[in-house]
NUVONU-63373 format. One record per atom (N, C-alpha, C): atom name; x, y, z; residue in one letter. Coordinates in steps of 0.001 Angstrom, whole numbers, plus 524288, in hexadecimal, padded with zeros to 5 digits. Layout:
<'CA'; <X; Y; Z>; 'A'>
...
This chain:
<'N'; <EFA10; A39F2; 20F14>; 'X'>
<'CA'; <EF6FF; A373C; 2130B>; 'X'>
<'C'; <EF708; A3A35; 21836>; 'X'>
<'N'; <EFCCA; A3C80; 2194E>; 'X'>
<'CA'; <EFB90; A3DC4; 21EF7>; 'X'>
<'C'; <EF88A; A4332; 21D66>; 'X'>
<'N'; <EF9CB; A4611; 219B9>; 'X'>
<'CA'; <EF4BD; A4B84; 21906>; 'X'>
<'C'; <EF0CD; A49A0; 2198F>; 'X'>
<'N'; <EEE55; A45D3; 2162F>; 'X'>
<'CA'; <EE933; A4435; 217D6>; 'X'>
<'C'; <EE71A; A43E1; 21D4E>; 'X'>
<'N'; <EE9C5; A40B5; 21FA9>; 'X'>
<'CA'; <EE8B5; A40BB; 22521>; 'X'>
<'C'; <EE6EA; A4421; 227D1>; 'X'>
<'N'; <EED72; A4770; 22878>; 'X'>
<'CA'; <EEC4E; A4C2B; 22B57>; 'X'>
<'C'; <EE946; A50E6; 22975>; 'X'>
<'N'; <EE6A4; A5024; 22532>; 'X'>
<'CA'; <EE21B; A523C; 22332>; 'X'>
<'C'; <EDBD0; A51A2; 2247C>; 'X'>
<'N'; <EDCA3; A4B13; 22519>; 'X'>
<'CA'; <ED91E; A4B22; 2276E>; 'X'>
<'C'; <ED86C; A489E; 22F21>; 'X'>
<'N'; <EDC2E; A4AF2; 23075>; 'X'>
<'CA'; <EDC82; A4AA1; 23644>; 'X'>
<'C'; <EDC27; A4F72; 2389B>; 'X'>
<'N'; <EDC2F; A544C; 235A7>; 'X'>
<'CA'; <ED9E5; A599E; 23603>; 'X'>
<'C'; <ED31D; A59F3; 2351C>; 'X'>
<'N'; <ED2FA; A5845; 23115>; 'X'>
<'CA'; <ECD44; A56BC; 23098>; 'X'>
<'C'; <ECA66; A544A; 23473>; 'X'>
<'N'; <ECC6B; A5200; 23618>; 'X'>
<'CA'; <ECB74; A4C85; 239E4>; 'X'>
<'C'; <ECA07; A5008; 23F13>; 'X'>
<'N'; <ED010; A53E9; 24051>; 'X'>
<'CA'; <ECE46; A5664; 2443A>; 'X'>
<'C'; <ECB3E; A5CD0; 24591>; 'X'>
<'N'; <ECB42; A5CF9; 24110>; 'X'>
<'CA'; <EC65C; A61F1; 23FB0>; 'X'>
<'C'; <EC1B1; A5E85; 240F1>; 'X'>
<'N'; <EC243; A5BB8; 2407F>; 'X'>
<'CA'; <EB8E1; A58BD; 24018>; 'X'>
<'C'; <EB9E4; A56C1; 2454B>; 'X'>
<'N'; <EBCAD; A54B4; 24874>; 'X'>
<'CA'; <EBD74; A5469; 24E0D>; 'X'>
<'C'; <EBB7A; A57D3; 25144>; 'X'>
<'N'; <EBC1E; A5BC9; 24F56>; 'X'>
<'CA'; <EBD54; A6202; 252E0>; 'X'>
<'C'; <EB746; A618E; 25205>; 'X'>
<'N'; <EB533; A62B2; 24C3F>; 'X'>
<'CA'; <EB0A9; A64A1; 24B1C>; 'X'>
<'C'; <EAC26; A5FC2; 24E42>; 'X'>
<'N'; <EAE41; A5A0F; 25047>; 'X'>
<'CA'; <EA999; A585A; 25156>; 'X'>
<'C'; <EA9DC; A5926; 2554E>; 'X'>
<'N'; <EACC8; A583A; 2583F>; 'X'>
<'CA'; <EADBA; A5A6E; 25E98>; 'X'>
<'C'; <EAA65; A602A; 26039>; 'X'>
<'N'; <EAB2B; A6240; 25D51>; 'X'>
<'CA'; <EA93F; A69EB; 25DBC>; 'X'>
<'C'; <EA312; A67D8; 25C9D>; 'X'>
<'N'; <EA264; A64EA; 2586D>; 'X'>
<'CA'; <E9C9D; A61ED; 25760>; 'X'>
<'C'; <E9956; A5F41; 25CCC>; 'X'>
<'N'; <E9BF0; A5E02; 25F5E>; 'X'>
<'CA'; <E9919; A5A1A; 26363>; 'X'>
<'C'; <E9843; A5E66; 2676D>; 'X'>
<'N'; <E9296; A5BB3; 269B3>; 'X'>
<'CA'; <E8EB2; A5FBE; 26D3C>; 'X'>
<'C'; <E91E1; A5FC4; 271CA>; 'X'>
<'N'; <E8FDE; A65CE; 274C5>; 'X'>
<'CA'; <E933D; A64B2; 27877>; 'X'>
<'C'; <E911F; A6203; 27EAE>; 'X'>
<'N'; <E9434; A5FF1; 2820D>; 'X'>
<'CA'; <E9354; A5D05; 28530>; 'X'>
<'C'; <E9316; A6296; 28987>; 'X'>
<'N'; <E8DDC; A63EA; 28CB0>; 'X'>
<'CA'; <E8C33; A67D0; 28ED6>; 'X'>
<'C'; <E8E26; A6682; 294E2>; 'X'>
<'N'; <E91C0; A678E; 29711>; 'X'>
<'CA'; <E945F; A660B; 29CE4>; 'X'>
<'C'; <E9376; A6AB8; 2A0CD>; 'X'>
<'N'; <E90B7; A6A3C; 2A3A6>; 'X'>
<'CA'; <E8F32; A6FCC; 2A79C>; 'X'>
<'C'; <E9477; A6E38; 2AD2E>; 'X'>
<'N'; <E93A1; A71F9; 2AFB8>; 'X'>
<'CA'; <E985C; A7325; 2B416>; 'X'>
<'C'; <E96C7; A6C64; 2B9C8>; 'X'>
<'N'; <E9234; A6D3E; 2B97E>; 'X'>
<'CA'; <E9084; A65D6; 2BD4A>; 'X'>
<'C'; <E94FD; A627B; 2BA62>; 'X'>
<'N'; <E9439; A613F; 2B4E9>; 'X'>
<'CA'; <E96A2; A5B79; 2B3B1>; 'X'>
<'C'; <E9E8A; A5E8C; 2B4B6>; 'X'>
<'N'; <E9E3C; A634B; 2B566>; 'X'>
<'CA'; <EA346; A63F4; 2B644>; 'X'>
<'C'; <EA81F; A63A2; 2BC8F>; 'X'>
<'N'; <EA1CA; A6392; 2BF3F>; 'X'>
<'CA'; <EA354; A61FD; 2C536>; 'X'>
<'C'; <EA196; A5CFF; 2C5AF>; 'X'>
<'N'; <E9D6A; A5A5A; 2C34E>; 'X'>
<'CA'; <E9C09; A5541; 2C40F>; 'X'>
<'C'; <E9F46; A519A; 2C2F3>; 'X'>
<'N'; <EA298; A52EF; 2BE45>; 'X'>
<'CA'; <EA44E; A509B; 2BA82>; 'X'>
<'C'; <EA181; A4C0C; 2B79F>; 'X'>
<'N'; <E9CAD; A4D72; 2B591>; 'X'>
<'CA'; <E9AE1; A4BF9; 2B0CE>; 'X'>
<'C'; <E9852; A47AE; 2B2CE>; 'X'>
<'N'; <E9745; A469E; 2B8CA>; 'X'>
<'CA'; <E9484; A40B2; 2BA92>; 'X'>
<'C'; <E8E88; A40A1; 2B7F1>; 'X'>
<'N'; <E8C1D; A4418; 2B793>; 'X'>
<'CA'; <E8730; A43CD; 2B687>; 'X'>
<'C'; <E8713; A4280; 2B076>; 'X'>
<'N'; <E8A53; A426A; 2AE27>; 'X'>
<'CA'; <E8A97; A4155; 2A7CD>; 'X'>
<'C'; <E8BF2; A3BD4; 2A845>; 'X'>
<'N'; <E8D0B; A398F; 2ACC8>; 'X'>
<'CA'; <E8FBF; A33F8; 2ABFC>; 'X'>
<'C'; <E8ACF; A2FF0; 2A944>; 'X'>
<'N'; <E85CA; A3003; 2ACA7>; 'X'>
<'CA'; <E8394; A2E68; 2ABFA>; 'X'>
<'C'; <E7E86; A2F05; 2A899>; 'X'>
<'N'; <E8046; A3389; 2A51A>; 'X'>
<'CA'; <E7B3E; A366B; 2A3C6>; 'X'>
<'C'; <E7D52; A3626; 29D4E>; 'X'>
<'N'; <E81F6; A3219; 29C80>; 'X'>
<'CA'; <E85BA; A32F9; 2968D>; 'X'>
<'C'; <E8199; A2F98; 29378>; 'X'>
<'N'; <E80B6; A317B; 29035>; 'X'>
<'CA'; <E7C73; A2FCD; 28B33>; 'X'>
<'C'; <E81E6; A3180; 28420>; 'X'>
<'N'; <E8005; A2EE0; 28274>; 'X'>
<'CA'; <E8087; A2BDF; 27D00>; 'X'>
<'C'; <E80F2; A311C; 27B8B>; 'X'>
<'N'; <E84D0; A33DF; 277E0>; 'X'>
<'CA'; <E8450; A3851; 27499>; 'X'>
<'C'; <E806F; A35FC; 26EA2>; 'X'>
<'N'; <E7D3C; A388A; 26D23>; 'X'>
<'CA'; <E7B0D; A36F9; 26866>; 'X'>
<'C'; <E78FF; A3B21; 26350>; 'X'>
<'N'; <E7795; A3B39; 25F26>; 'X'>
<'CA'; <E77CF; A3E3E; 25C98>; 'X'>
<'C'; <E7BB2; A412C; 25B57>; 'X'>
<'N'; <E7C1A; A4678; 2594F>; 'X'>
<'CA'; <E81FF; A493E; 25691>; 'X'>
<'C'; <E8723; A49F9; 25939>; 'X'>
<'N'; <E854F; A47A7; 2601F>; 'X'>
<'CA'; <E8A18; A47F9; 263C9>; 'X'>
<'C'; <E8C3F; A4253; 2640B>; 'X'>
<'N'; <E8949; A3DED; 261FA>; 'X'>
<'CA'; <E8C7B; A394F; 2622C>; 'X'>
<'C'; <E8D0D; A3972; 25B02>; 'X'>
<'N'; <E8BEE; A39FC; 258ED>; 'X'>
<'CA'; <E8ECB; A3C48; 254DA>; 'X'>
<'C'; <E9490; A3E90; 253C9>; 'X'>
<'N'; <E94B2; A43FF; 256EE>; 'X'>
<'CA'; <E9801; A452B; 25735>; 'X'>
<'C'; <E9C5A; A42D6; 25997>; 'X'>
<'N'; <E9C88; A4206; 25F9F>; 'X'>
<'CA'; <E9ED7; A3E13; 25FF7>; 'X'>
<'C'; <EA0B0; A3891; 25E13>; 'X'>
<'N'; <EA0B5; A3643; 25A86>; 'X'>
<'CA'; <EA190; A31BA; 25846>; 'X'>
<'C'; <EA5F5; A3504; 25202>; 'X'>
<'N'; <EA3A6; A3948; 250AD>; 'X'>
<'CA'; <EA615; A3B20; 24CE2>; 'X'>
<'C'; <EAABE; A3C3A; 25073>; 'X'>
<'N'; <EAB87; A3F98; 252FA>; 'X'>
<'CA'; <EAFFD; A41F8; 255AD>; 'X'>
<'C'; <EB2DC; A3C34; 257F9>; 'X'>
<'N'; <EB1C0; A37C3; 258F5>; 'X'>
<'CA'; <EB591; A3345; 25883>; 'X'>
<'C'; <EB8B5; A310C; 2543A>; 'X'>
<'N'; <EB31E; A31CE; 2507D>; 'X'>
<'CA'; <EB578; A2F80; 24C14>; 'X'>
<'C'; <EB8D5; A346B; 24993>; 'X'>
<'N'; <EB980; A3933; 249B5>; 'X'>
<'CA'; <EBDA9; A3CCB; 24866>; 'X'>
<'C'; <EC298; A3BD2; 24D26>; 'X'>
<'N'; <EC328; A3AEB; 2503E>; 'X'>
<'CA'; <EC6F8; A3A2A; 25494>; 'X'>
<'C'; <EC9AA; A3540; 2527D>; 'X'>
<'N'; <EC75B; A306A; 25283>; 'X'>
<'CA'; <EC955; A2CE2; 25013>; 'X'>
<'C'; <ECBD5; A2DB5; 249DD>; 'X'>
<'N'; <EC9C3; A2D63; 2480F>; 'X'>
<'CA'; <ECD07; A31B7; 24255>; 'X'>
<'C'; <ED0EB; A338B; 2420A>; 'X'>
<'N'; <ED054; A373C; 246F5>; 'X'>
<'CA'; <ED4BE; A3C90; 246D9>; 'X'>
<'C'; <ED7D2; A3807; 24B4A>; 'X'>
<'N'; <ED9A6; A3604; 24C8F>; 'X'>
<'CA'; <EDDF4; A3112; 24F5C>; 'X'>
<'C'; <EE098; A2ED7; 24C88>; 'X'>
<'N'; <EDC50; A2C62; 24948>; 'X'>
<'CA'; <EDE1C; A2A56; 244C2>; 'X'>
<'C'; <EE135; A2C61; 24267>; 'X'>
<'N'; <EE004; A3142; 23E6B>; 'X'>
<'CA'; <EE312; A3236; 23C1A>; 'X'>
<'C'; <EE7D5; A34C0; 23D9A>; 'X'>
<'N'; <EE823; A3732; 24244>; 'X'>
<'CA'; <EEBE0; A39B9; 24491>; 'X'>
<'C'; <EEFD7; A323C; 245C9>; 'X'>
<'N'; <EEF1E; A2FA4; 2465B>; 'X'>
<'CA'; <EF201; A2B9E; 247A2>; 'X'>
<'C'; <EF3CD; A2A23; 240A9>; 'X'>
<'N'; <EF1C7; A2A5A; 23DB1>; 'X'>
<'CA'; <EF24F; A2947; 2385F>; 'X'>
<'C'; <EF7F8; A2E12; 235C1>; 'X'>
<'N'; <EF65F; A32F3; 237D3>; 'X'>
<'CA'; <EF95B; A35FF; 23785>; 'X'>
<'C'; <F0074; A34E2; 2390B>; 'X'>
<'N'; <F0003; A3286; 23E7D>; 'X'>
<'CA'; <F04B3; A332B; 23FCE>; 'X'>
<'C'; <F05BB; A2DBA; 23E3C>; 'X'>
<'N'; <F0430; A2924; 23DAA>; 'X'>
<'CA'; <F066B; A26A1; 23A8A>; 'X'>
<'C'; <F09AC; A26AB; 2339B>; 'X'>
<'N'; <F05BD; A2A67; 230D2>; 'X'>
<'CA'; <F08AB; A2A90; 22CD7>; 'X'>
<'C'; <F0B75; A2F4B; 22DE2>; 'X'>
<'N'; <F0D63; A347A; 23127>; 'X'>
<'CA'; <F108B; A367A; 23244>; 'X'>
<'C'; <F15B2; A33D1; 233B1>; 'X'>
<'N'; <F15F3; A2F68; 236D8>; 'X'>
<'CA'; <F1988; A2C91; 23971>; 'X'>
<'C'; <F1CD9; A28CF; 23625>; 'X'>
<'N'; <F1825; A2835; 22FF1>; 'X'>
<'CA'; <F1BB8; A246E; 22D36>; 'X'>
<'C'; <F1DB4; A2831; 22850>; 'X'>
């Protein structure tokens, strides 16, 4: 059981990596770096299509990978 796990909590965090590296990137010029980002306050719109996609996958792998890492040290502990 615990191989299983930690078999697939490697897995878990290989496809993490890969959706993260997957998601578009957020384009920040040197203004929002002296502004600090005020003009985005009001201008934040809904991610949709393959970037709210992605995002929702990369939760649901985060949650997973908690999980099982908490699953882990429980049956380590007993």
């Amino acid at each position: 059981m615990y191989n299983t796990l930690l078999t697939l909590l490697v897995i878990i965090a290989v496809l993490i990596i890969i959706s993260v590296m997957m998601q578009p990137a957020k384009t920040d010029n040197a203004s929002t770096a002296l502004s600090g980002g005020a003009a985005d306050l009001f201008s934040k719109q809904k991610p949709r299509g393959f970037e709210a996609f992605m995002q929702k996958v990369t939760v649901v792998l985060g949650i997973l990978f908690f999980a099982i890492a908490l699953g882990l040290v429980y049956i380590s502990s007993h």
